[in-house]
Legacy VTK file of the C-alpha trace (Angstrom):
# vtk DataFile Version 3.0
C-alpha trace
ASCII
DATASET POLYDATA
POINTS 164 float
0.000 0.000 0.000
1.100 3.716 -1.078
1.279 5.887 1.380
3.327 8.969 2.689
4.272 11.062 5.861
2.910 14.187 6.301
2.572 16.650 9.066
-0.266 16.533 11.064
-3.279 19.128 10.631
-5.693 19.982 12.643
-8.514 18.956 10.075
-6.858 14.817 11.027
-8.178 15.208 14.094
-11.242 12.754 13.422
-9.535 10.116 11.631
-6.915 10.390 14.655
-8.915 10.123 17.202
-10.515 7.128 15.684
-6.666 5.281 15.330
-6.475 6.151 18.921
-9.474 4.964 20.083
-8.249 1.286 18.543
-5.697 1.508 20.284
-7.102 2.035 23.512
-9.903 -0.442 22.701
-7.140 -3.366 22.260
-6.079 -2.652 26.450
-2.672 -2.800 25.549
-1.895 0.357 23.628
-2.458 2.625 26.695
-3.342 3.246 30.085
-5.705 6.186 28.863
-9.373 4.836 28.351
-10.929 7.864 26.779
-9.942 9.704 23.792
-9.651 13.124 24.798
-10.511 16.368 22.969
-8.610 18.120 20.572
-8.243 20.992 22.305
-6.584 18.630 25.274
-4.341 16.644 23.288
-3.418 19.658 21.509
-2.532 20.768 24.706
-0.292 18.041 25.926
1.781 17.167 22.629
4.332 19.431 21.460
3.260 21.567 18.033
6.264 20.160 15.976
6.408 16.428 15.842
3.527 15.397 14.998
3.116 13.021 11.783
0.482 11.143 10.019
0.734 8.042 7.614
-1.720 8.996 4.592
-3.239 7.001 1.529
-5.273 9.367 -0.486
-7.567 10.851 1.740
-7.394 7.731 4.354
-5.301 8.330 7.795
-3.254 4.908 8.046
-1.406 5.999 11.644
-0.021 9.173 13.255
2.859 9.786 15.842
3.912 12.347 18.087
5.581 13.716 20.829
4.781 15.238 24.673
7.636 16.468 26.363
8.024 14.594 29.945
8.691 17.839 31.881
8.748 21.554 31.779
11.966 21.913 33.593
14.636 23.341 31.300
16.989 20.911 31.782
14.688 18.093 30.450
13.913 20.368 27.541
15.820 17.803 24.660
13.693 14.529 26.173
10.625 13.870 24.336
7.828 10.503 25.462
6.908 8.895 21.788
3.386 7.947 20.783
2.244 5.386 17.708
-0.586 4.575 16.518
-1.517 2.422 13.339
-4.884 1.606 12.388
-6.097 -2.004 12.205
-6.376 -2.018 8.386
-2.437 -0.583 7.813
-1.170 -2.709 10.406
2.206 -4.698 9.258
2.402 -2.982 6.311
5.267 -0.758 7.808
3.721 2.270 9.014
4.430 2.334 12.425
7.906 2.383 11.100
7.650 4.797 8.788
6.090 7.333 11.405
8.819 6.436 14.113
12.104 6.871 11.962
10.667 10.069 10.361
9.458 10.897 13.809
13.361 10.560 15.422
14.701 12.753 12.201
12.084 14.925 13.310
13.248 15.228 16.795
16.425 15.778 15.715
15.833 18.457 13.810
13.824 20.214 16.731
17.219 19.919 18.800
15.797 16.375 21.066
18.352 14.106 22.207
16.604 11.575 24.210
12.997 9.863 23.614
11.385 7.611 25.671
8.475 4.970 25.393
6.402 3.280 28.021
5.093 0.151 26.595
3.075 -2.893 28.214
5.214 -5.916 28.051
2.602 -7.875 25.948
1.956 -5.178 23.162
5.536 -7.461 21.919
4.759 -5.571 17.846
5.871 -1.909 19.613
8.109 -3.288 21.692
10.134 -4.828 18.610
9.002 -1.419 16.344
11.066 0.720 19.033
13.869 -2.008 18.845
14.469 -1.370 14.814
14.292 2.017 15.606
17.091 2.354 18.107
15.282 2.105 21.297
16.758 -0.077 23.981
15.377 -1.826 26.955
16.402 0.781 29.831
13.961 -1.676 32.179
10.466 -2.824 33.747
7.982 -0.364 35.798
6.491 -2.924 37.925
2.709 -1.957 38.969
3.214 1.340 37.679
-0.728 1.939 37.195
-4.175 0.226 37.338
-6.052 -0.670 34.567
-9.931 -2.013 35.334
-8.702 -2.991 38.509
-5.487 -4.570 37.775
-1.960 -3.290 38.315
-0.014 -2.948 35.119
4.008 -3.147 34.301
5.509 -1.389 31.354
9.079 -1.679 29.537
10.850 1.386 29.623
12.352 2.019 26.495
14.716 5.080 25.171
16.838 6.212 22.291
19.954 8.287 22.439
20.344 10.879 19.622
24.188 10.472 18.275
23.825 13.803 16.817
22.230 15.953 19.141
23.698 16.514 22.608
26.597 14.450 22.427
LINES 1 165
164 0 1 2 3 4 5 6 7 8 9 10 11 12 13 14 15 16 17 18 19 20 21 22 23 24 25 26 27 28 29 30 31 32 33 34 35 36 37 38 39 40 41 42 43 44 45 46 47 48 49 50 51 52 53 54 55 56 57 58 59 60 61 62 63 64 65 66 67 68 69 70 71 72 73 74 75 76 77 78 79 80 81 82 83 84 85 86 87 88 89 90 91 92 93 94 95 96 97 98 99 100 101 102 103 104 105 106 107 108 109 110 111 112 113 114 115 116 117 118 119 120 121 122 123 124 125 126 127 128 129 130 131 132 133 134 135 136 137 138 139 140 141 142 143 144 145 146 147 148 149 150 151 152 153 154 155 156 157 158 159 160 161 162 163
């Protein structure tokens, strides 16, 4: 399948919202439950960074960034989401959006991401792999979900060109 990455505009917001509420619908893609509003995840995720995988008019998966604090010195260190809809899945567009997504970073002067990701959602886990990310280790009970505690893999990725 064709397809190319683009930034995101605000006019994606259905189609995203719809990728992300997959995600969240599989119970392995996040802790979040709801899909927020734009306005809110507008909010939270930096402006530049933010990528969707399109075919024609179709939204195949999107990516983007939220920066994991607003003290200056964590200013370079960026928290990575993906999302790919059901229909695009293993047809390389999570990969797509992640390695434009690191150029990306770089670019915008990031030299560390990071990526919380349940230990059974194995497809990101090995996505963040290809991409650089390494195993840094395991949040044990780190949060509920319906009642159960959850663990995630901590994963990050070292820029070699910015910061070193």
């Amino acid at each position: 399948m064709d397809f190319r990455i683009e930034p995101m505009q605000t006019g994606d917001w259905p189609q995203v919202s719809m990728i992300y509420k997959e995600g969240i619908d599989t119970g392995n893609a996040t802790f979040e439950t709801t899909v927020p509003e734009w306005a809110v995840w507008d909010e939270k995720h930096r402006p530049d960074c933010r990528l969707v995988a399109r075919h024609s008019e179709s939204i195949l998966g999107w990516a983007a960034l939220t920066s994991v604090s607003s003290r200056c010195v964590y200013a370079g260190v960026a928290e990575v989401s993906v999302y790919v809809a059901a229909a695009g899945r293993g047809q390389g567009i999570g990969r797509a959006l992640l390695e434009r997504l690191v150029a990306e970073s770089e670019q915008a002067g990031l030299w560390m991401l990071q990526a919380s990701i349940f230990p059974e959602n194995m497809t990101s886990i090995t996505l963040h792999t290809a991409c650089g990310f390494r195993e840094v280790g395991r949040r044990e009970k780190i949060g509920q979900m319906n009642g159960l505690w959850r663990d995630t893999v901590f994963m990050e990725r070292r820029s070699r060109i910015v910061g070193v």
